[in-house]
VEXLUMKOL-51749 format. One line per field, with one value per residue (C-alpha): x, y, z negated; chain. Coordinates in steps of 0.5 Angstrom, whole numbers, padded with zeros to 4 digits, always signed. Layout:
% VEXLUMKOL-51749
u [X, ...]
v [Y, ...]
w [Z, ...]
cadena [A, ...]
END
This chain:
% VEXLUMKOL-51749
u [-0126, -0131, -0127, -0129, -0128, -0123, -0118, -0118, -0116, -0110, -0108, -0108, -0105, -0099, -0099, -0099, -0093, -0089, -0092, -0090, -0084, -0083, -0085, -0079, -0074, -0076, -0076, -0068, -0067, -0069, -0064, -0059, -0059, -0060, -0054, -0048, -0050, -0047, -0041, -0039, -0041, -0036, -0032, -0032, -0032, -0025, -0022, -0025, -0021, -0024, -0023, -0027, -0032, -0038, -0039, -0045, -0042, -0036, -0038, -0032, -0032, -0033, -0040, -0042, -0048, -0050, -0056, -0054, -0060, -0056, -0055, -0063, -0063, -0057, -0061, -0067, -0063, -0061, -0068, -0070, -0064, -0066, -0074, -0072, -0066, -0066, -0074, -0074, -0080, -0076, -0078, -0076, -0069, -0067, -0070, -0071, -0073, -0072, -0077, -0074, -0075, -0083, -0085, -0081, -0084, -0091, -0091, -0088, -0095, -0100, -0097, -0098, -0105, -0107, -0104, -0107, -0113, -0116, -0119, -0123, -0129, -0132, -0136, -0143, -0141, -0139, -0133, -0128, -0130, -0125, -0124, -0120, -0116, -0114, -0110, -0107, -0104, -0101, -0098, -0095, -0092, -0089, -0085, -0083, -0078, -0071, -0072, -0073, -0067, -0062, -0063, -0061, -0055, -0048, -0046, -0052, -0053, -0058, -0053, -0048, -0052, -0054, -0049, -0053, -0049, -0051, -0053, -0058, -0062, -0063, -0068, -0072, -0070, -0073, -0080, -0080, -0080, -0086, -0090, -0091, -0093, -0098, -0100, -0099, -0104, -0109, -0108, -0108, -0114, -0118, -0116, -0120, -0126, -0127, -0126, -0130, -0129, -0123, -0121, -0120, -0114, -0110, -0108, -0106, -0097, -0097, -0101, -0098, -0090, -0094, -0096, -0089, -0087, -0092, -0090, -0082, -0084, -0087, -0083, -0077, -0082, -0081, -0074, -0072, -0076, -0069, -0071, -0070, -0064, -0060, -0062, -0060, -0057, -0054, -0060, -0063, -0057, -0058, -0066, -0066, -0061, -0065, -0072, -0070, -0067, -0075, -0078, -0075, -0076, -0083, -0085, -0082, -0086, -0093, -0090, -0089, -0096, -0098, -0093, -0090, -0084, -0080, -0081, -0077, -0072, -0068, -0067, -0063, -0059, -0058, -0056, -0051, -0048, -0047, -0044, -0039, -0037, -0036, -0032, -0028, -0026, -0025, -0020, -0016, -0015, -0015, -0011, -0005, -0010, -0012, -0005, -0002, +0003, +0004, -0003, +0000, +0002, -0005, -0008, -0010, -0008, -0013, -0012, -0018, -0018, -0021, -0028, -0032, -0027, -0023, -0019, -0017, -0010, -0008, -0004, -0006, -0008, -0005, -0009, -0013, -0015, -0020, -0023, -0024, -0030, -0031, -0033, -0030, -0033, -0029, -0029, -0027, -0029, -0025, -0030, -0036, -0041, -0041, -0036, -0037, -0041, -0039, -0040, -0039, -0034, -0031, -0024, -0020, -0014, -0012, -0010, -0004, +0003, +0001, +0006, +0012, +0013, +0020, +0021, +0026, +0021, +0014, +0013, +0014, +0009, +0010, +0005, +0007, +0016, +0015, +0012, +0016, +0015, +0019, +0012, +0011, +0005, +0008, +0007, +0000, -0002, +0000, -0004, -0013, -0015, -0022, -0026, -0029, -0035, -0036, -0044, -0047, -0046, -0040, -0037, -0036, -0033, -0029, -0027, -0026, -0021, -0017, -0016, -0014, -0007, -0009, -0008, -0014, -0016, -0018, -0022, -0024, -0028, -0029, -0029, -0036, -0041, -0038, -0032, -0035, -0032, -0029, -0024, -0029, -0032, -0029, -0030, -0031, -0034, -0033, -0037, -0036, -0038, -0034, -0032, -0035, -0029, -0027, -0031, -0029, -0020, -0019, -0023, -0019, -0012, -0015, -0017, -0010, -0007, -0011, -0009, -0002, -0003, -0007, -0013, -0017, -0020, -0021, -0019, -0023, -0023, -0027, -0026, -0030, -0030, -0035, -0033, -0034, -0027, -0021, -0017, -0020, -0015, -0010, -0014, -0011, -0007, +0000, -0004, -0007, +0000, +0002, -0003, -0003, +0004, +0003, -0002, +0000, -0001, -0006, -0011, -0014, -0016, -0020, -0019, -0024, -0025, -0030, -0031, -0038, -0036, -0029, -0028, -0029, -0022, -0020, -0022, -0016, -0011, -0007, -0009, -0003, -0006, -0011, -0017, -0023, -0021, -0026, -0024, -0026, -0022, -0024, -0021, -0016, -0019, -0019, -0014, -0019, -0019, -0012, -0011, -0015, -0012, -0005, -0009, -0012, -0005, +0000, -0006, -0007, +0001, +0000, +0003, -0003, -0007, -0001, -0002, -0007, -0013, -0013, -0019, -0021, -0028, -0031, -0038, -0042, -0041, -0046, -0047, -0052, -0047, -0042, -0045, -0049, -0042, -0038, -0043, -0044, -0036, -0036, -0037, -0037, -0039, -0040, -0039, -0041, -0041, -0043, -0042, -0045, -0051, -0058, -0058, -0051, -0054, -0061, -0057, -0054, -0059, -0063, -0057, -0057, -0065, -0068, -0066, -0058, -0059, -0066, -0065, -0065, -0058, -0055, -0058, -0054, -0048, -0048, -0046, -0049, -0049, -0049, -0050, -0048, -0050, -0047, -0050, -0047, -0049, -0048, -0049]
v [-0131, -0125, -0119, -0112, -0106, -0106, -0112, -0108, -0101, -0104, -0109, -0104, -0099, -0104, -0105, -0098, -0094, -0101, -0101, -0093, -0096, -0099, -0094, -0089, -0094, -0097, -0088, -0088, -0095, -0091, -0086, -0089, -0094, -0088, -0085, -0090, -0092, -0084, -0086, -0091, -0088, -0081, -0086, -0091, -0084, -0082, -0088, -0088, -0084, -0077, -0078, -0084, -0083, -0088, -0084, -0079, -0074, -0073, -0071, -0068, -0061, -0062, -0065, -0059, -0059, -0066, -0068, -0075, -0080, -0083, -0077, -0076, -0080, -0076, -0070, -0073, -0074, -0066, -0063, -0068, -0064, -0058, -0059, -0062, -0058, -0051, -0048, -0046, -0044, -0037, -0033, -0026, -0026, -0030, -0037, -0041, -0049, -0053, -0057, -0064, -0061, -0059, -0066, -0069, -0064, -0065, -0073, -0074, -0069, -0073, -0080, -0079, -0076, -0082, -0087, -0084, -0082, -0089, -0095, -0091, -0094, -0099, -0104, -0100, -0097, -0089, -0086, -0083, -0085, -0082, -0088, -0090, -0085, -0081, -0087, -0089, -0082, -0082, -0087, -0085, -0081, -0084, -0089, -0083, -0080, -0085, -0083, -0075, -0076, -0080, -0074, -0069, -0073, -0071, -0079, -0081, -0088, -0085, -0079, -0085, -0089, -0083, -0080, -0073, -0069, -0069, -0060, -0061, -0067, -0063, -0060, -0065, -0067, -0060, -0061, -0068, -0066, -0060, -0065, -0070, -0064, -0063, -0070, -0070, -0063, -0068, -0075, -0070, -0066, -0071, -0076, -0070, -0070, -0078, -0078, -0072, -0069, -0070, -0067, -0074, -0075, -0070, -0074, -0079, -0079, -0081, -0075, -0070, -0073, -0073, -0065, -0064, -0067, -0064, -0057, -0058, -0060, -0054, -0050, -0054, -0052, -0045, -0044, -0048, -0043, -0040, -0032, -0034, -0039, -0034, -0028, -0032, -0038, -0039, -0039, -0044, -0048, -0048, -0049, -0054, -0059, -0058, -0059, -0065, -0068, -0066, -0069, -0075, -0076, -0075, -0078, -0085, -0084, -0083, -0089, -0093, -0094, -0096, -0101, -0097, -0095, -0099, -0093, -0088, -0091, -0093, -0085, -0085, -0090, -0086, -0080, -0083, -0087, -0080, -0077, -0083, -0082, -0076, -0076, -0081, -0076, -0070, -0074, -0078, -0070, -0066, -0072, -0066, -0063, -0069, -0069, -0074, -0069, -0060, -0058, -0051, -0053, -0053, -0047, -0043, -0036, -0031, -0025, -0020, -0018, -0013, -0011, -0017, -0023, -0027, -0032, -0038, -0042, -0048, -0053, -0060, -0065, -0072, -0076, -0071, -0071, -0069, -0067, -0061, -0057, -0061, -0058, -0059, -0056, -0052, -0051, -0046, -0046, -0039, -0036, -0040, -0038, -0047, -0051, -0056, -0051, -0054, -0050, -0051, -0048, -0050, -0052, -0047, -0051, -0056, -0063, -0065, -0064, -0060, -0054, -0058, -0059, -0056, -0049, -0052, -0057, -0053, -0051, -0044, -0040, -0034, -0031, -0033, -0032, -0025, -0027, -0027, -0032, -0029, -0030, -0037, -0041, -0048, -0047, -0045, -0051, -0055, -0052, -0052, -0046, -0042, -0037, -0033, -0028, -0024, -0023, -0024, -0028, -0033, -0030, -0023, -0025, -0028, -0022, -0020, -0024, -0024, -0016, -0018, -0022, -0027, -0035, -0040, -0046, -0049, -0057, -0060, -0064, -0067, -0067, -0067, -0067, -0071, -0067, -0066, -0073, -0068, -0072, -0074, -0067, -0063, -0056, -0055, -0047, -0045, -0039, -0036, -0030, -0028, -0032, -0038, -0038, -0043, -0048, -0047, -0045, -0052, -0055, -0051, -0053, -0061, -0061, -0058, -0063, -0069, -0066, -0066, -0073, -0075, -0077, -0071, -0070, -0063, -0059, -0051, -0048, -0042, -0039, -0033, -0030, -0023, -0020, -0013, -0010, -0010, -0012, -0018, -0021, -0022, -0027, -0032, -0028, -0032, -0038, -0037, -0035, -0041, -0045, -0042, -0042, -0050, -0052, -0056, -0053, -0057, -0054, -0047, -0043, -0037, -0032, -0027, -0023, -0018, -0013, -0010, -0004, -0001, +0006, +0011, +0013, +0006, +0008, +0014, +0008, +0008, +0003, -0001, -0004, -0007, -0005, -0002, +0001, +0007, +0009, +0016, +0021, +0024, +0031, +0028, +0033, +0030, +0026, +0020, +0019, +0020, +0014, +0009, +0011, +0009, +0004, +0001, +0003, -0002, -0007, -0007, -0007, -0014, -0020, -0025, -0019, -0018, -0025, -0026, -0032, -0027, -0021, -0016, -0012, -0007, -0010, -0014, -0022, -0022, -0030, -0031, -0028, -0032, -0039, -0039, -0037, -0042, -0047, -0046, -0046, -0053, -0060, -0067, -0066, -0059, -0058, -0051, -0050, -0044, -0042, -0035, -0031, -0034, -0028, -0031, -0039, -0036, -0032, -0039, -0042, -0038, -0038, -0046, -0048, -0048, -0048, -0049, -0055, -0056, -0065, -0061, -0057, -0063, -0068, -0063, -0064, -0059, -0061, -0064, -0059, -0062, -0057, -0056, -0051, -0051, -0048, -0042, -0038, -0038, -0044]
w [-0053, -0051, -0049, -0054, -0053, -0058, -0055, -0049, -0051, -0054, -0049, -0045, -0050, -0050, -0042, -0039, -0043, -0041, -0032, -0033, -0035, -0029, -0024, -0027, -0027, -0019, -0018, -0021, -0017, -0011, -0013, -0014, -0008, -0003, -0007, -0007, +0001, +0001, -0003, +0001, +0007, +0006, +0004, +0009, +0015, +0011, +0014, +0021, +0026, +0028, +0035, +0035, +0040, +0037, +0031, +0032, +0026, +0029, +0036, +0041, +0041, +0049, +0047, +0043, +0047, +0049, +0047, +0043, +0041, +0037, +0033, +0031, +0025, +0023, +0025, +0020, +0015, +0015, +0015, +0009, +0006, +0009, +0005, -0001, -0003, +0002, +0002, -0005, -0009, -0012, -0019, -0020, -0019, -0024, -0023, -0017, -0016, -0010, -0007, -0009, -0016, -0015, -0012, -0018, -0023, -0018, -0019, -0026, -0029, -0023, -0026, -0032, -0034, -0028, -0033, -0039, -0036, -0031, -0033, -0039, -0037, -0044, -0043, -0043, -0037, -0041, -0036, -0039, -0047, -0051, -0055, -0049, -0048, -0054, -0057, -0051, -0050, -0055, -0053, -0046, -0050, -0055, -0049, -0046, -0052, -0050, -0043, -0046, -0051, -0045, -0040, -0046, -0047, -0043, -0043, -0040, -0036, -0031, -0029, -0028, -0023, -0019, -0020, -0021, -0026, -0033, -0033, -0026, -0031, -0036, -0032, -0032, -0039, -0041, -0035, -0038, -0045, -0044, -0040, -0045, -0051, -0046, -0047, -0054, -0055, -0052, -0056, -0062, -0060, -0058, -0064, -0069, -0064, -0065, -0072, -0074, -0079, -0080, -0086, -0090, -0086, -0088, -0094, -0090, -0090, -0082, -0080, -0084, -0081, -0074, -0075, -0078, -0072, -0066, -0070, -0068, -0061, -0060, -0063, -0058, -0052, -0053, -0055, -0049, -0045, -0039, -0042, -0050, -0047, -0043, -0048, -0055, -0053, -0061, -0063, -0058, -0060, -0068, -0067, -0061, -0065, -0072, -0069, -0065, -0072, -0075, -0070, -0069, -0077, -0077, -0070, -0073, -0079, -0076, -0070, -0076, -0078, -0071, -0070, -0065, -0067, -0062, -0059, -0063, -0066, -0059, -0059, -0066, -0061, -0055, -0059, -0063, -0058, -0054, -0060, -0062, -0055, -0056, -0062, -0060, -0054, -0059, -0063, -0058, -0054, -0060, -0064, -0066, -0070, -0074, -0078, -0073, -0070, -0071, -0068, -0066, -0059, -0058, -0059, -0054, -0052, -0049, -0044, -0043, -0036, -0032, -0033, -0038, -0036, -0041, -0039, -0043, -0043, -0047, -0046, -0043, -0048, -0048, -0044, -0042, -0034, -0029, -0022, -0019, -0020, -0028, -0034, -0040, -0048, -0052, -0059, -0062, -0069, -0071, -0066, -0067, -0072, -0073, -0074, -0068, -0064, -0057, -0050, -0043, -0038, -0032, -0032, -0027, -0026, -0022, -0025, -0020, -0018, -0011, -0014, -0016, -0009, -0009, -0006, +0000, +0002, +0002, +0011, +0013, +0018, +0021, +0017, +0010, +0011, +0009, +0001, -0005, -0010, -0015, -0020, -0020, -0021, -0024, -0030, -0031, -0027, -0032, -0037, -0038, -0036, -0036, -0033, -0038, -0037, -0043, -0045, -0052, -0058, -0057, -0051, -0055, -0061, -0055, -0053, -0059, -0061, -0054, -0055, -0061, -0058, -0064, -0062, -0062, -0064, -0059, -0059, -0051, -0050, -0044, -0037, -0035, -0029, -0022, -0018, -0010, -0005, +0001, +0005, +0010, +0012, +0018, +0015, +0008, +0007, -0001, -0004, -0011, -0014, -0020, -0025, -0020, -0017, -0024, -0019, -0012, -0013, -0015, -0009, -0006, -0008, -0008, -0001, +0002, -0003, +0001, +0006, +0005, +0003, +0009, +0005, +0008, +0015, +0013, +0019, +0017, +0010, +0009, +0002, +0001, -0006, -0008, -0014, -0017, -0018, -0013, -0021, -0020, -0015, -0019, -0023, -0018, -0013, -0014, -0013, -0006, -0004, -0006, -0003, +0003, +0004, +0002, +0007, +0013, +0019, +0022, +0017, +0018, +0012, +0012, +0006, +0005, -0001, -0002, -0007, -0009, -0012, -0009, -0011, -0005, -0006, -0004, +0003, +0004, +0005, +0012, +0017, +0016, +0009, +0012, +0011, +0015, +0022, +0022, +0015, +0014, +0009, +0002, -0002, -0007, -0012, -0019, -0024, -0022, -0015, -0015, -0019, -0017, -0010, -0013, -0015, -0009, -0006, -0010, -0009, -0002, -0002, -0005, -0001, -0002, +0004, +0007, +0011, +0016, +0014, +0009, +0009, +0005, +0005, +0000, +0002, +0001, +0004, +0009, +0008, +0013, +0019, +0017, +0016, +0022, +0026, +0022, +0023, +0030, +0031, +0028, +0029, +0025, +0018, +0014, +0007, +0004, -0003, -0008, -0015, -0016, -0018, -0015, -0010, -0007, -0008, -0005, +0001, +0002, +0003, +0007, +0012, +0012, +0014, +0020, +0026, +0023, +0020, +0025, +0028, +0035, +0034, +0029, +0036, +0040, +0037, +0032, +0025, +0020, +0014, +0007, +0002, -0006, -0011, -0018, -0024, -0026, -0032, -0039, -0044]
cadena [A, A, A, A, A, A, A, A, A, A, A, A, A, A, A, A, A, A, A, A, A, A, A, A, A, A, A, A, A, A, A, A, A, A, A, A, A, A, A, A, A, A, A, A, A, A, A, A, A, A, A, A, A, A, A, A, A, A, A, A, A, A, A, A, A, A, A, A, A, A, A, A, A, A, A, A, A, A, A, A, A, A, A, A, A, A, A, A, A, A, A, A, A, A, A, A, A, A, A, A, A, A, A, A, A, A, A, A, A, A, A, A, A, A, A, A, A, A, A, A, A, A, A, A, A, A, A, A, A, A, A, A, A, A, A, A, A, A, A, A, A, A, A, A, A, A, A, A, A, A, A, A, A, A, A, A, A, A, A, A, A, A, A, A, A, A, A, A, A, A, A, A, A, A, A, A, A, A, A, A, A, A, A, A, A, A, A, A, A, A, A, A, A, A, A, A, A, A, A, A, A, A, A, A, A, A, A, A, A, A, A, A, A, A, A, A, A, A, A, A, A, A, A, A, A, A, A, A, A, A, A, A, A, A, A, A, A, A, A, A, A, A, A, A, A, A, A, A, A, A, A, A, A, A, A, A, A, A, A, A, A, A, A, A, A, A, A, A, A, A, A, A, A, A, A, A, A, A, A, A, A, A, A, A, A, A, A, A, A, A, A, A, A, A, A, A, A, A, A, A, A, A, A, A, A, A, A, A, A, A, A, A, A, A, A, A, A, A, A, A, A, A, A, A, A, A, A, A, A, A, A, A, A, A, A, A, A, A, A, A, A, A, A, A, A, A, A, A, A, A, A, A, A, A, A, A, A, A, A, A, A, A, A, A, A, A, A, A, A, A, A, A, A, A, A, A, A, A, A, A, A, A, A, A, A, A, A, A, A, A, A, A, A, A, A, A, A, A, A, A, A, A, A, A, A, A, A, A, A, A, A, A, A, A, A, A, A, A, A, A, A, A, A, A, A, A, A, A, A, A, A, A, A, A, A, A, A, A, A, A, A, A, A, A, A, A, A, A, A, A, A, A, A, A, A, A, A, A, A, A, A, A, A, A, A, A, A, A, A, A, A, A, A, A, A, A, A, A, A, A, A, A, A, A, A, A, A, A, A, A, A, A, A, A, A, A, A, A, A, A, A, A, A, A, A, A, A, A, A, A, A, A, A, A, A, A, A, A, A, A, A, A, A, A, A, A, A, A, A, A, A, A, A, A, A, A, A, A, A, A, A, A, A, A, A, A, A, A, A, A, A, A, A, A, A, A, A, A, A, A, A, A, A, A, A, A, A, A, A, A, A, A, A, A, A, A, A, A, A, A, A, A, A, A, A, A, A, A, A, A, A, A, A, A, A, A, A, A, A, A, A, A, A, A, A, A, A, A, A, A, A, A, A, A, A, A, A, A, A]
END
């Protein structure tokens, strides 16, 4: 049989989306394989003890500065962290990609036009003929729709075997999904240059549903763009959701008359799937709302706080457990303009039994003898809580219902995204801005908890939380208290609080509160000041700043000076992770490449830094 133009476009029309298939899956393989040979070695280095003189990532402090061979490979492994996941390409103030996400971004564009674009040459010898590449465009893109649909999902296959949580795939859910309408424009555009004039067509159903379709794509495209997401993310909810369902319908129709539709309808799959799964989870931890008992005792209470801070409480659902720094979606249709309208937040609390330790047997310190524990912090543990940064939309009529006292009904779904594996890290150094501290305080309180259980090799912790007002403090001050007080002697804890906006009254306080030596006094002229003097007083007086691994500065935190002081102190594996604005995750960043984190200084017998930015932000 001779070989046409015409049973060579569609065999390879047929073949290239498949061999695409296969290059990402080998990509995600790659990932994956990398990925748990790292599960397993932090679990395999937990067991190993820490005086063990063969491990190159626990160097003797005596060996601090002897340069080891053994330790390059090591030290390989930290500049590949340092280039891939530190150097940043960074956008205004608001926006910033690592390099690991431009190379995959990079790559995935770079493969794909090849794909599209090579082997176009027809039997007479025409390079690039249209014929070849309009319909196999269209293609490409089409087989890359199960893979844009899975990575938009919270229960995804590829978040489960790289263990890459779900909210840092969506990047390359939303990259992914503007790549391939690039494509589609082209497959589009030059499918009305080739069949010139074109205007007989449109009455063709499976054109006017593959406009309909495009249409809805764009319109994605744009309403998932980070300015329209961060200003008006309801309205991206509502669009988003609709376009999806649009765009699905008619690419399935304009797919269907080519044949092709095995390529569509695995996204019905997928969604659905997620969503069942989901279901199933609202209604086995919300089962009191659904008649099967009084549904009351899960309504939650919230408490406005100091500045634009709202703390949600409510009780723990049946069968409902999670890890530190997991998500957990809440609805809460009250609030909420739709019924289900579903958004994140990070859970607070700690989902064990470190505080039922009885009062008599928790160890005591000459540092914390003197704290009372009249308040205790029990019970709240036992509940969800959350950390709430008030903005627009949701969170507002959130506020507006905590001034008002009312209770909420409150539906969890959950808990999503990976929960950091610590017990092999010497020093773990936890950062958080604000309503960040949702992240880092349960990390905190799991890696004492390890620890006590001789389930950590932790020997440092280093809290630092930045927040704009010194009422923020009794957020969680009863509960350092207690973790402080419950932390076994061979762990040392650095506490240090800053406040970016403390009032200049603050500075009057006598030296024995704690605060800066040089201190100078101010006129005590106003009703204002003289308040938020009594203020700062009663605060400084308050027992968590009374211990000594506890600081408190009315300043910025110069992260820079305190991750390169700790990381030259320290030995073994370092764990830093921040939770915060993107100039604290950007000043962290700096503070962690070169030379800190240089395969000479690791060679060296410095540490080997690990470093884990949380998204933070409203969603």
């Amino acid at each position: 049989m001779a070989v046409t133009d015409k049973s060579l476009r569609a065999t390879r029309n047929h073949l290239y989306p498949l061999q695409a298939w296969y290059c990402i899956g080998l990509f995600i393989f790659i990932i994956a394989t990398f990925h748990w040979i790292s599960f397993l070695h932090s679990k395999f280095a937990r067991k190993r003890p820490t005086s063990n003189p063969s491990d190159p990532e626990h160097a003797s402090v005596h060996r601090r500065h002897a340069f080891s061979w053994r330790r390059i490979p090591l030290g390989l492994v930290n500049a590949y962290r340092v280039i891939s996941f530190r150097c940043t390409l960074d956008f205004g103030k608001s926006y910033t990609l690592n390099m690991a996400e431009v190379f995959v971004t990079m790559a995935y564009i770079i493969f794909l036009f090849v794909w599209a674009f090579i082997n176009t040459t027809d039997l007479e010898g025409r390079t690039l003929y249209i014929s070849y590449w309009c319909n196999r465009s269209g293609m490409l893109a089409a087989s890359q729709f199960p893979l844009i649909t899975a990575l938009g999902t919270k229960n995804n296959i590829v978040s489960l075997i790289t263990g890459i949580s779900y909210d840092k795939l969506n990047y390359v859910h939303r990259m992914i999904a503007r790549v391939v309408f690039i494509l589609l424009c082209v497959h589009a555009g030059s499918e009305v240059v080739r069949n010139s004039p074109f205007q007989p067509y449109f009455a063709e159903q499976w054109l006017i549903w593959g406009l309909i379709a495009t249409v809805a794509f764009a319109i994605l495209c744009i309403v998932s763009l980070r300015p329209v997401r961060a200003q008006a993310y309801e309205l991206f909810f509502y669009v988003h959701f609709a376009m999806v369902f649009i765009f699905l319908i008619g690419a399935y129709v304009h797919t269907q008359n080519f044949s092709v539709a095995f390529w569509i309808y695995p996204c019905f799959v997928i969604w659905g799937l997620d969503r069942l799964i989901r279901v199933i989870r609202l209604v086995v931890f919300n089962h009191s709302y659904f008649g099967l008992r009084s549904g009351s005792m899960m309504d939650a209470t919230a408490e406005f706080l100091s500045g634009d801070f709202v703390r949600l409480r409510l009780h723990r659902p049946s069968h409902f457990h999670w890890a530190p720094g997991q998500t957990a979606y809440l609805i809460m249709p009250s609030v909420s303009r739709l019924p289900f309208e579903a958004h994140p937040f990070t859970i607070a609390s700690l989902n064990s039994t470190l505080f039922d330790v009885p009062e008599e047997q928790e160890p005591t310190s000459e540092k914390c003898a003197e704290i009372d524990l009249a308040k205790g912090v029990a019970p709240s543990w036992k509940e969800l809580v959350f950390f709430i940064n008030v903005r627009k939309g949701f969170t507002a009529r959130l506020k507006d219902a905590a001034l008002k006292g009312d209770k909420i009904k409150v539906f969890v779904d959950g808990p999503y995204g990976p929960s950091p594996n610590l017990g092999s890290y010497d020093t773990s150094v936890l950062i958080a801005g604000g309503s960040g501290v949702s992240y880092t305080l349960p990390v905190l309180l799991d890696i004492i908890e390890r620890v006590r259980n001789g389930e950590s090799k932790c020997r440092r912790i280093v809290f630092i939380w930045s927040i704009r007002s010194i009422d923020h403090n009794y957020w969680i001050d009863n509960v350092l208290i207690r973790a402080l007080r419950l932390a076994p002697p061979s762990l040392s804890i650095s506490i240090h609080i800053h406040v970016t906006s403390a009032p200049t009254a603050i500075n009057t306080l006598p030296q024995s509160y704690g605060l800066d030596d040089d201190a100078k006094p101010v006129r005590d002229d106003s009703h204002s000041e003289a308040v938020e003097l009594q203020k700062a007083a009663e605060i400084s007086n308050n027992s968590l700043f009374a211990i000594e691994s506890v600081k408190l500065t009315h300043e910025r935190p110069d992260l820079q000076a305190i991750l390169r002081e700790e990381a030259k102190a320290a030995t073994g594996r370092m764990f830093v992770s921040v939770c915060g604005s993107q100039s604290i995750a950007r000043s962290v960043r700096s503070a962690l490449r070169f030379p800190v984190s240089s395969p000479l200084s690791v060679a060296n017998g410095g540490p080997s830094v690990t470093l884990h930015v949380e998204s933070f932000g409203y969603a």
